[in-house]
C-alpha positions in Angstrom: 0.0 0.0 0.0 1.5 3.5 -0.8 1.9 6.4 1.4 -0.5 8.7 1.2 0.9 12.3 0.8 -1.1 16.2 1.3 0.9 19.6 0.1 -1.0 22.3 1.6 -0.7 25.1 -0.2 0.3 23.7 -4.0 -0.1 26.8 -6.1 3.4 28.3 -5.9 6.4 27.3 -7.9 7.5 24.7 -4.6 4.2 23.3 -4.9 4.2 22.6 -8.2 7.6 21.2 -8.2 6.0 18.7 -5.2 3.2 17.8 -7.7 5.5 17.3 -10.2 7.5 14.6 -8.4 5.0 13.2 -5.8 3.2 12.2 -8.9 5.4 10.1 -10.3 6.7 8.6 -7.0 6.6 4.9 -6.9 5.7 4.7 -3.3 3.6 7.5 -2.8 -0.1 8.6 -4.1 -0.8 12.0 -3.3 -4.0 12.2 -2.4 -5.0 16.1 -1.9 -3.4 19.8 -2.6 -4.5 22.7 -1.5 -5.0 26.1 -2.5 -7.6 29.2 -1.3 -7.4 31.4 -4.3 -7.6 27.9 -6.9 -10.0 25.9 -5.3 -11.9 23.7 -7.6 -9.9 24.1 -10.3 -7.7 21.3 -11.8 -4.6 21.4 -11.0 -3.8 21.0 -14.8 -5.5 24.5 -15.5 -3.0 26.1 -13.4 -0.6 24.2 -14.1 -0.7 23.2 -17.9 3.2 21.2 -17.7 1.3 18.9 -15.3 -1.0 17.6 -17.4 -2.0 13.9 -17.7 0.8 13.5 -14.6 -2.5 14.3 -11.8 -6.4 14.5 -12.1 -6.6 16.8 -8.8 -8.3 19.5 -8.1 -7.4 22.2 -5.7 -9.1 22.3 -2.5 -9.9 24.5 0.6 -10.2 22.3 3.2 -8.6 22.9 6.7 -6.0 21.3 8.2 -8.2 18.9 10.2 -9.8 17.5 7.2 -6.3 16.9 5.0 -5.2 15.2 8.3 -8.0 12.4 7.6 -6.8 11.3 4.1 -2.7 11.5 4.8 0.3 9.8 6.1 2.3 12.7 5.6 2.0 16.6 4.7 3.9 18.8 3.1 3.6 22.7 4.4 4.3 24.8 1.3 3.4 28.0 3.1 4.3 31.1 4.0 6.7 32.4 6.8 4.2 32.7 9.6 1.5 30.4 8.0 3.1 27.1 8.8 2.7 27.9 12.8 -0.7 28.3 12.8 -0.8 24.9 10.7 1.6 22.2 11.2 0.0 21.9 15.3 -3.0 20.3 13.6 -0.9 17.4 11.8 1.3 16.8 14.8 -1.5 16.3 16.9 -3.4 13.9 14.3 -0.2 11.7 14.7 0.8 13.1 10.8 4.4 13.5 10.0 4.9 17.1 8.5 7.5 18.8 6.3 7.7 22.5 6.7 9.0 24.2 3.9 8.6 27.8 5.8 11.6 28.8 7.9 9.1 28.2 11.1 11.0 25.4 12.6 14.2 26.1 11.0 16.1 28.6 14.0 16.5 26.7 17.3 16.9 30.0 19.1 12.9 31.0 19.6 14.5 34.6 20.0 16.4 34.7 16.8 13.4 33.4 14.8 11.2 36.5 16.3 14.0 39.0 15.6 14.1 38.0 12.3 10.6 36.9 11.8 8.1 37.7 13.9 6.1 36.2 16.4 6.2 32.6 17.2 2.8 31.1 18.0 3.4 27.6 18.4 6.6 27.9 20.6 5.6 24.4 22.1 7.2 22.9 19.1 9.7 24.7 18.4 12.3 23.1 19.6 10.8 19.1 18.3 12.0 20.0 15.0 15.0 18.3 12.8 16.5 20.6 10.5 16.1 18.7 7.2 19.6 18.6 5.4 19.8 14.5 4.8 23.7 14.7 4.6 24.4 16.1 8.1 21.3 15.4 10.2 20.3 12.4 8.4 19.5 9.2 11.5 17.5 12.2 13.1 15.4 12.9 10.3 14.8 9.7 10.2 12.6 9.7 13.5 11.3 13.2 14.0 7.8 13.8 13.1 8.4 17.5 12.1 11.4 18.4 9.3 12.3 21.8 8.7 13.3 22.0 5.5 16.1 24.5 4.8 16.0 27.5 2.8 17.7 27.6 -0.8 20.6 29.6 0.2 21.6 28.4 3.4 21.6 24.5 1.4 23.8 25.8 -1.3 26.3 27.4 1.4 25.9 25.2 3.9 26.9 22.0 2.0 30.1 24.0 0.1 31.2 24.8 3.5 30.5 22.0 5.9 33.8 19.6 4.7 36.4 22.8 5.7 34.4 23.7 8.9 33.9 20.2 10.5 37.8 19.8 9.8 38.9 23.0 11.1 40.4 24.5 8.2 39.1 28.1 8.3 39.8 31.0 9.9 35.5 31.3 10.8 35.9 35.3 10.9 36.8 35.4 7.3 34.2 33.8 5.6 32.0 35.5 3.0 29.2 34.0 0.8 28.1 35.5 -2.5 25.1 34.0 -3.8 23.3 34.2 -6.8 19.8 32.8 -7.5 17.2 32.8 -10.1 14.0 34.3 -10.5 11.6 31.5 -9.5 13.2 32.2 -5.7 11.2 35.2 -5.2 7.8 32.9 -5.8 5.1 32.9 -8.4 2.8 36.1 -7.5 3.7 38.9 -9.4 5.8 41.6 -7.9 7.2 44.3 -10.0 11.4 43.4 -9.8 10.7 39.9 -10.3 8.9 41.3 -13.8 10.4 39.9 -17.2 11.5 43.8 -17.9 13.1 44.4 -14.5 15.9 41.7 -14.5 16.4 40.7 -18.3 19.5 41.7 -19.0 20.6 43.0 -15.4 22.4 41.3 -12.2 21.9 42.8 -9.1 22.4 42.6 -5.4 19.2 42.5 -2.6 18.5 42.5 1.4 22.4 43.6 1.8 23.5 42.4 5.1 19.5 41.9 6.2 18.6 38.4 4.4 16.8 36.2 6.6 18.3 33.4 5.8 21.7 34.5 7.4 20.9 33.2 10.8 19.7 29.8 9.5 23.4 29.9 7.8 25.2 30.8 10.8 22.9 28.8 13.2 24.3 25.4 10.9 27.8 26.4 10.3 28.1 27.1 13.7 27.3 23.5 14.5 29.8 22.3 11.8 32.6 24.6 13.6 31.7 24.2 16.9 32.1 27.9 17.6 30.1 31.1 17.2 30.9 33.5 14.4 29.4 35.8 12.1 29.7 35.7 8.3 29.3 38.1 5.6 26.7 36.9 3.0 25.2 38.7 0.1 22.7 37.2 -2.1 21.8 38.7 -5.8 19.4 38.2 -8.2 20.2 36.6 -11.6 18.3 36.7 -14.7 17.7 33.3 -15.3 14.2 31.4 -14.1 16.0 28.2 -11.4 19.3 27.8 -9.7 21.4 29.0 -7.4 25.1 29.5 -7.3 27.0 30.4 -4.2 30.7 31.3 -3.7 32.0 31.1 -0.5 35.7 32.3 0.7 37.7 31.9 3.6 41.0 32.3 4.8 43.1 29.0 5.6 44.5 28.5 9.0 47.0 26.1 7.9 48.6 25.1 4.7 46.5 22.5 2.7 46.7 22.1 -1.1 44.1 21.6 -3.6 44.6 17.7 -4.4 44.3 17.5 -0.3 41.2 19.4 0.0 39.4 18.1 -2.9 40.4 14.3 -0.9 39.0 15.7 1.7 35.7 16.8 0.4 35.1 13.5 -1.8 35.6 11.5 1.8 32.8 13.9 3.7 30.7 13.4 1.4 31.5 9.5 0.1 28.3 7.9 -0.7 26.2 11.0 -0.5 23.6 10.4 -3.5 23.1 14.1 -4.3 26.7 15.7 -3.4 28.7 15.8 -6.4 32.4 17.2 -6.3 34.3 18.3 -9.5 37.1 17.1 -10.6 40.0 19.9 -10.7 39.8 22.9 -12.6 36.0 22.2 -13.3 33.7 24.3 -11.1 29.9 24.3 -11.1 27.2 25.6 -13.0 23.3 26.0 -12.9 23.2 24.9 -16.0 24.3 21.0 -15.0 21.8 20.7 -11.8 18.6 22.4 -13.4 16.1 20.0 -12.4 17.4 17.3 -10.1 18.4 17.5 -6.7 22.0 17.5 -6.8 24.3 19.8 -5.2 27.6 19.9 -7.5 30.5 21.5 -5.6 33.8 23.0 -7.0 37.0 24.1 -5.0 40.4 25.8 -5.3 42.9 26.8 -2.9 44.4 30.2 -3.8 48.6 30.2 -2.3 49.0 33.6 -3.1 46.9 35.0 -0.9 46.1 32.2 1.0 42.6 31.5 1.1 40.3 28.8 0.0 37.4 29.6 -2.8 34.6 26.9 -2.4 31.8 26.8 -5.0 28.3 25.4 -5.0 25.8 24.8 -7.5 22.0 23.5 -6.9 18.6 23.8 -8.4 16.4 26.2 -5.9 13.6 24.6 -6.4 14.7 21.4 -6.2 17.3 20.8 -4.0 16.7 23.8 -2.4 13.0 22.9 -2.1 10.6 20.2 -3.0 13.4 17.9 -4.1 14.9 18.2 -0.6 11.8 18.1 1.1 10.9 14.8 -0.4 14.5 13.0 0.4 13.4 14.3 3.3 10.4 12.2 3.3 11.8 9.0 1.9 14.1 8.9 5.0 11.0 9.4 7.4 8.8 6.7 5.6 12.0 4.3 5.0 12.2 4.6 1.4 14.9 4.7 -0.6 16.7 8.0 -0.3 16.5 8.9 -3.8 13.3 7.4 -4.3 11.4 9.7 -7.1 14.5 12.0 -7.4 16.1 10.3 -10.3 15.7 12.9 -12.9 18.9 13.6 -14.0 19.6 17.4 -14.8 18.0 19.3 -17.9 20.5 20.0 -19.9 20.8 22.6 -22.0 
């Protein structure tokens, strides 16, 4: 018998991506979506890419009555949304994958400084932060994931190698990241417009991105001391994918061949981390549409620093791809269970 799988709120880009790959999961049927501003349509009339894949309509049912018909729901809300939700699943005995950054901060103070008000403190701190390849026996038995945010995946996994073996000086580092369009969501806000970023490249939220404290909150697990990082995200004008650069200064000497031997050992056996050979770094354009994370590196001599390089699809591995590996570990599937697309390419 298959598991049966909810996504409550299915009409942004995440959702569609969970509709996408629920549908052709071979241990899952996904058994309801919902959506307040397209309920009753089909989900193929909002979705045209998804048609003959699902015969669902869009529904606006409450939490209590998705609880009936699932095994397991995913929370494709809003910041703030998924609080006043995910209480409802826990308590029907439902295993729930947040794809807000609700549950992500384990600091209740953090999240409201950065956030706002926390409503459902109580289970605040029962949440496993939901990135397989460091946290994965624990996600594994938590009825509540909090899946992480696009950015903090991309630097997280380019950095967590170098940090869990003490190589960098933690005061230096500094992430640039670049994402596409399809990161700002689906409604229609004027600089995500066709117009407004064809053709340009541009910074945003300098030095006040939310997602830095879910960044620093991780690497400081990784290092096992507290620091602060510079990280600057920009938009690029391209529809998926995000590519993050992240540099640091060495605290001893290590050479390329060693670190790259180093990284291929962290991550041995990780389905979704690939690292590139030398002198090949990553690009959107290889991970579009799976859930890989590809990950490049050079050590620069000359000025002593260490230039690591990630690569992922933001609305796959930084999303709905993620938060399904996410699910195959809590239902015992295979961990790559419905994420075998390989990349679109070109």
């Amino acid at each position: 018998m298959k598991t049966k799988a909810a996504i409550f709120g299915a009409s942004g880009y995440t959702g569609q991506e969970l509709i996408r790959i629920l549908s052709a999961h071979p241990q899952v049927e996904l058994v309801a979506v919902t959506s307040r501003r397209y309920a009753g349509m089909k989900v193929s009339d909002v979705f045209p890419s998804l048609s003959g894949l699902t015969f669902l309509s869009y529904t606006n049912a409450s939490p209590r009555e998705i609880a009936k018909l699932c095994d397991v729901v995913f929370l494709a809300l809003p910041h703030g949304v998924s609080m006043e939700i995910a209480p409802v699943f826990i308590e029907a005995g439902k295993k729930v994958i947040d794809l807000s950054a609700d549950y992500r901060l384990r600091d209740l103070a953090t999240y409201e400084q950065w956030y706002a008000k926390h409503t459902s403190a109580g289970l605040f701190g029962q949440a496993v932060y939901g990135l397989p390849e460091l946290y994965r026996e624990t996600v594994k038995t938590s009825p509540l994931i909090a899946n992480p945010g696009c950015y903090p995946t991309s630097i997280i996994l380019g950095l967590a190698p170098a940090l869990k073996n003490k190589l960098l000086e933690v005061s230096t580092i500094i992430a640039d990241s670049a994402s596409g369009v399809s990161g700002a969501g689906r409604d229609p806000v004027v600089g995500s417009l066709f117009c407004e970023v064809d053709g340009g490249f541009k910074a945003y939220k300098v030095g006040k991105h939310r997602h830095t404290p879910e960044i620093e909150q991780e690497l400081h697990q990784l290092a096992g001391e507290k620091f602060v990082i510079s990280f600057t995200p920009h938009l690029l004008p391209v529809k998926r994918g995000i590519l993050s650069t992240m540099y640091a200064t060495l605290k001893k000497n290590v050479t390329e061949e060693e670190l790259r031997g180093l990284y291929a050992s962290f991550y041995a056996g990780e389905k979704f981390v690939r690292i590139c050979p030398a002198g090949a770094y990553p690009n959107i354009s290889s991970v579009c549409g799976s859930n890989f994370c590809d990950i490049g590196l050079t050590v620069d001599p000359r000025t002593g620093r260490v230039i690591m390089i990630s690569a992922i699809d933001n609305l796959i591995k930084g999303a709905a791809g993620q938060a399904v590996q996410n699910m195959n570990l809590v239902c015992g599937f295979p961990e790559d269970s419905g994420l075998g697309t390989p990349p679109l390419y070109p």
